[in-house]
Structure formats: structure tokens, C-alpha cells
N, C-alpha and C positions, 0 to 999 in steps of 0.2 A: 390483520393477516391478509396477502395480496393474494398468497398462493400458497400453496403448500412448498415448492421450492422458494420461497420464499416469505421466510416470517420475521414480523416487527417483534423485538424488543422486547419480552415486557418487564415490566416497571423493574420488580427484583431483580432481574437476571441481569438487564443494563446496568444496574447499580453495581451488581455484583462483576462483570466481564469490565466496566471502568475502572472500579476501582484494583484489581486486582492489574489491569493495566499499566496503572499510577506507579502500584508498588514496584512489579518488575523489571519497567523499563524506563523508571524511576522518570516518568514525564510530566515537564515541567512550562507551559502553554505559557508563551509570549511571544509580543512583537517583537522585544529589543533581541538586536545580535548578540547582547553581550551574554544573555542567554541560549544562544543554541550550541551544537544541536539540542530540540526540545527532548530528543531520550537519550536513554545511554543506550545507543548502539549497539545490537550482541555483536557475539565474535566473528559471527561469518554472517557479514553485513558487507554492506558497498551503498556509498549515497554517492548520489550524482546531481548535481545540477541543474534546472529544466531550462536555462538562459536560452538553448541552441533551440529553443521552442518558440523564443521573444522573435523572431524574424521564419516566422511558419505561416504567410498567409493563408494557404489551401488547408491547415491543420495535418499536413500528410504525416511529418515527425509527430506530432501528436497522434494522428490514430492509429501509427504504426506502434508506439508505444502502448501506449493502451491495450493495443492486440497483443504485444509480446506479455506485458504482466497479466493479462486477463489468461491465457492458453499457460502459461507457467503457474500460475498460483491454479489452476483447474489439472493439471498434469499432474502436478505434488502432492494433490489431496485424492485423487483418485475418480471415479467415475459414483461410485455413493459418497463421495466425503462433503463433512463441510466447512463453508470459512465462515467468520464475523464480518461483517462491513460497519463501521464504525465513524459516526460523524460527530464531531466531539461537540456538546452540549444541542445533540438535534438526533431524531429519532434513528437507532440500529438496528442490523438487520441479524439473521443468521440465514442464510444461504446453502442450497446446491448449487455449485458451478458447471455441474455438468448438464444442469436444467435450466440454464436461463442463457438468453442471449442466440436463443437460432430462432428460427423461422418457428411462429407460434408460440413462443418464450417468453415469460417476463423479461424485462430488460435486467441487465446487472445489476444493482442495486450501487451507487455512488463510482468513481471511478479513482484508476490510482491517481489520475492528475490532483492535486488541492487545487480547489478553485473554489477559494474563499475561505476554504475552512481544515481545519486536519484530517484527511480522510485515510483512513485507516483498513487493512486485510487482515487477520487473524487467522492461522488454523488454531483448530479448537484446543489444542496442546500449546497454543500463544509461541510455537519454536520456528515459526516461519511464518511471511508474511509481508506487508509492504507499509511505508508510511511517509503521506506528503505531507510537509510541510509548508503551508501559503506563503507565508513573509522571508520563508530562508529560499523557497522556491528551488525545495529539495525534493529527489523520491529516494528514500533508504530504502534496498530490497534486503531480507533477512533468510536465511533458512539457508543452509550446503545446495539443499535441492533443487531450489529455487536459484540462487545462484548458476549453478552449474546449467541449468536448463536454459537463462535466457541473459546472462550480464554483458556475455559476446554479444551478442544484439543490440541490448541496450547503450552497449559503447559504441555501436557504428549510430544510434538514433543522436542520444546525448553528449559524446565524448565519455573521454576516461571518468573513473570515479573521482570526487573529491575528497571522500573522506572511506577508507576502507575500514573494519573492525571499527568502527571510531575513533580513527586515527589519521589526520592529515595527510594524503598524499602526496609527495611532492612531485615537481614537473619530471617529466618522462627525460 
């Protein structure tokens, strides 16, 4: 444990918040394309592409995102709530979001970028939430709330969605 806003993991409860992950969003980890996306998308989902990030030297698109999912996923869960951060086969977390990341703060624990690995947000009801994936070099955001709070944003940072509900987009 780091901090009281934020705790590791342990052994059971990980076992238990993965696999019960597995089941829901029925996810299925691999590199090949011919597998993704790696979950089933809920309904009120939007995945986006991170490509317009491939040509970010100063990382501005990136830390502008990250500020928009970090302040959205802290809005939705409220001022006591918390999320999961979840780094698939490496230590997770459960978190306050309204306790980390200022001045004097643990840092966030993992970010929505995947950078390397599937980094995952949960609220603790699993109905909203965020999930990158490294090798499709996607961010699905999930939740009505969370949507409604930050995907205007996210579409001036990334571009439009690629895939909405789980369902192909096609061009505008």
C-alpha cells in the first residue's frame, strides 16, 4: 500500500476484479488484428485511435489527453469515489481520484495512454471507465457520463471515433 488514496491489489481481490473483467467485457489479449478489438465494447463506448499522437513531439496531444480522461473519469465517480487502475498481468491499484495527482499527491497510478501494456480505469460498478490498447493503439472510453463529459475534447485531441458501441464508423 502507497497510500491510503491509493492501494495495491491484493492477491484475491486482483484475481477476483480480472477475472470478473474477462467475463464481462468478454477480453481477449493479443497482438494479432485479426483479434480486436480485445473486448466487447459496451453500448455507450467510443474508441479512438492514438495515431494523431505518432507525430506529438512536445507530447502536448498526449498530455492534453490524459488531462481530459484523468478530470472525466474523477468528475463521474465523484469527490469520495473510486476507480480500479488495472495493468494486465502487473500489479493494480484501487484508487481515489480526487486524492492523487495535485500538489502533495500520489501520482495517478498508470495512465489512459497503453504504453506497453493494457491499461485499464474501472469504476467500481465496472459501467464506466477507459481501456488502451498497445498494439491496436486504441483508447475505448465507456460510461454515458464519461462520454458526455469529455469525447468533444477527445475528438479535437484524436480525431473522430473509429469504432462507436463497437461498431465501425464510417468516414464523416
Amino acid at each position: 500500500m502507497m497510500d491510503r488514496s491509493v492501494a495495491e491489489l491484493p492477491e484475491a481481490e486482483y484475481r477476483y476484479v480480472w477475472d470478473r473483467f474477462y467475463e464481462e467485457f468478454s477480453f481477449r489479449p493479443s497482438t494479432s488484428s485479426l483479434q480486436w478489438p480485445a473486448i466487447k465494447e459496451p453500448v455507450d463506448s467510443a474508441t479512438w485511435s492514438l495515431a494523431a499522437l505518432d507525430d506529438d513531439p512536445g507530447y502536448e496531444r498526449l498530455d492534453r489527453l490524459v488531462e481530459l480522461v484523468k478530470k472525466g473519469l474523477a468528475s463521474c465517480v465523484g469527490p469520495q469515489g473510486t476507480l480500479f487502475a488495472l495493468d494486465w498481468q502487473h500489479t493494480s491499484y484501487r484508487f481515489v481520484p480526487h486524492a492523487v495527482g495535485g500538489p502533495a499527491q500520489p501520482a495517478w497510478p498508470l495512465s489512459p495512454y497503453p504504453d506497453g501494456d493494457y491499461y485499464i480505469y474501472l469504476s467500481e460498478d465496472f459501467r464506466m471507465g477507459s481501456f488502451g490498447h498497445p498494439w491496436e493503439e486504441s483508447l475505448c472510453l465507456f460510461g454515458e457520463a464519461l462520454l458526455d463529459s469529455v469525447s468533444t475534447d477527445v475528438d479535437k485531441v484524436l480525431g473522430p471515433p473509429i469504432r462507436r458501441s463497437g461498431h465501425v464508423v464510417g468516414p464523416a
